[in-house]
C-alpha positions as CSV (number, residue, x, y, z in Angstrom):
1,X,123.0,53.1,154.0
2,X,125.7,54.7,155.9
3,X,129.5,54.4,154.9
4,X,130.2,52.6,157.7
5,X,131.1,49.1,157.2
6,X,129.4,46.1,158.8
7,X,130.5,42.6,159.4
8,X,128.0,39.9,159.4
9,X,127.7,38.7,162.7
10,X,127.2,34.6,161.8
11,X,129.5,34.2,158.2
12,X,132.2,37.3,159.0
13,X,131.9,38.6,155.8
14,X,132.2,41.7,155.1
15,X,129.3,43.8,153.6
16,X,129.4,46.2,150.8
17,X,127.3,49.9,150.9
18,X,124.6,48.4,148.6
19,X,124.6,45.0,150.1
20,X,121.0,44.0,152.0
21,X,121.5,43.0,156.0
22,X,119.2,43.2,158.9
23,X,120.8,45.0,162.0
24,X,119.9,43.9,165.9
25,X,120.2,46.0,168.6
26,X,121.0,44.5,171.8
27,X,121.5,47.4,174.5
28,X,124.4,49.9,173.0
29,X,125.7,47.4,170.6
30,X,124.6,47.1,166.9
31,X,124.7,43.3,165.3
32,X,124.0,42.6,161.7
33,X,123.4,39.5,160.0
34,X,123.7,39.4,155.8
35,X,120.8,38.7,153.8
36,X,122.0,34.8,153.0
37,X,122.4,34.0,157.0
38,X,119.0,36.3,157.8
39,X,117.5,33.8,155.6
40,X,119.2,31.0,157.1
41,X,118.1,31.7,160.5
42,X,116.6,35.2,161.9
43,X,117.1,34.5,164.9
44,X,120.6,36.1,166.7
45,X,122.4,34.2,168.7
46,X,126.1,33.7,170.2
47,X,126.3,37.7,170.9
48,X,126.2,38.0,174.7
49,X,130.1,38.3,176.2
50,X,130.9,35.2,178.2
51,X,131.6,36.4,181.8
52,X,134.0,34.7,183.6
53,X,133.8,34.0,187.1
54,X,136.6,33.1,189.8
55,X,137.2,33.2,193.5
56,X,138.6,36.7,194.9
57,X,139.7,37.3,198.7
58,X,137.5,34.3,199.7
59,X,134.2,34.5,197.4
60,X,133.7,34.3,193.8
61,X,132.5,36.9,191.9
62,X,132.6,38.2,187.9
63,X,136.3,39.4,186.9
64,X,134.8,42.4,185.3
65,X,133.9,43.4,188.8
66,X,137.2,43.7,190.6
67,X,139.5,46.6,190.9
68,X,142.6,47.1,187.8
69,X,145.3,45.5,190.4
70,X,143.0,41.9,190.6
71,X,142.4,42.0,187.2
72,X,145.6,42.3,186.0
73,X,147.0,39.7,188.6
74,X,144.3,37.3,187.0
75,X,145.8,38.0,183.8
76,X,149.1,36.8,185.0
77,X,148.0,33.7,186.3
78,X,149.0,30.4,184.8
79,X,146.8,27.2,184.9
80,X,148.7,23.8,185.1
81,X,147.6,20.9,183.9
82,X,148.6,17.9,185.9
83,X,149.3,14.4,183.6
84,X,148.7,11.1,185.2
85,X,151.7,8.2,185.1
86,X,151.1,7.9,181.2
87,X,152.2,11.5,180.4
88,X,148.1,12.1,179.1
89,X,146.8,14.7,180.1
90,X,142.8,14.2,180.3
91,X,143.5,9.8,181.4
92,X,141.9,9.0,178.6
93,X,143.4,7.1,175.3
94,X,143.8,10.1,172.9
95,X,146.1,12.2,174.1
């Protein structure tokens, strides 16, 4: 084992240099999973970026893909939430 140190992917933890895990590539990135969560399930999930979508000069596109000066603007923006007469936000009775 390397000295690098590894973080389980599912639990967070932190693993030590004699500590067992099981590593997954998935293109240039390295995922690992401790030996109590491989057990638990093998299978690795939840490890994809989410890519967000919005609209851009008329069509809608990923973020990733426009130039710095949209991206940053996009960054700025604010969303609003408008409340109904009640002062709720979502019209339901919880809030």
């Amino acid at each position: 084992m390397s000295e690098e140190k590894y973080t389980c992917h599912d639990c967070g933890k932190v693993l030590e240099n004699d500590e067992e895990y099981m590593p997954y590539k998935v293109g240039p990135e390295i995922y690992v999973k401790c030996k109590a969560c491989h057990q638990k399930d093998p299978i690795l999930k939840n490890y994809q970026q989410t890519e967000v979508y919005s609209r851009v000069v008329g069509y809608i596109r990923p973020v990733k893909q426009w130039n710095k000066g949209k991206q940053a603007e996009f960054g700025d923006r604010k969303e609003y939430v408008a409340e109904d007469e009640k002062g709720s936000n979502c019209g339901c009775s919880c809030c």
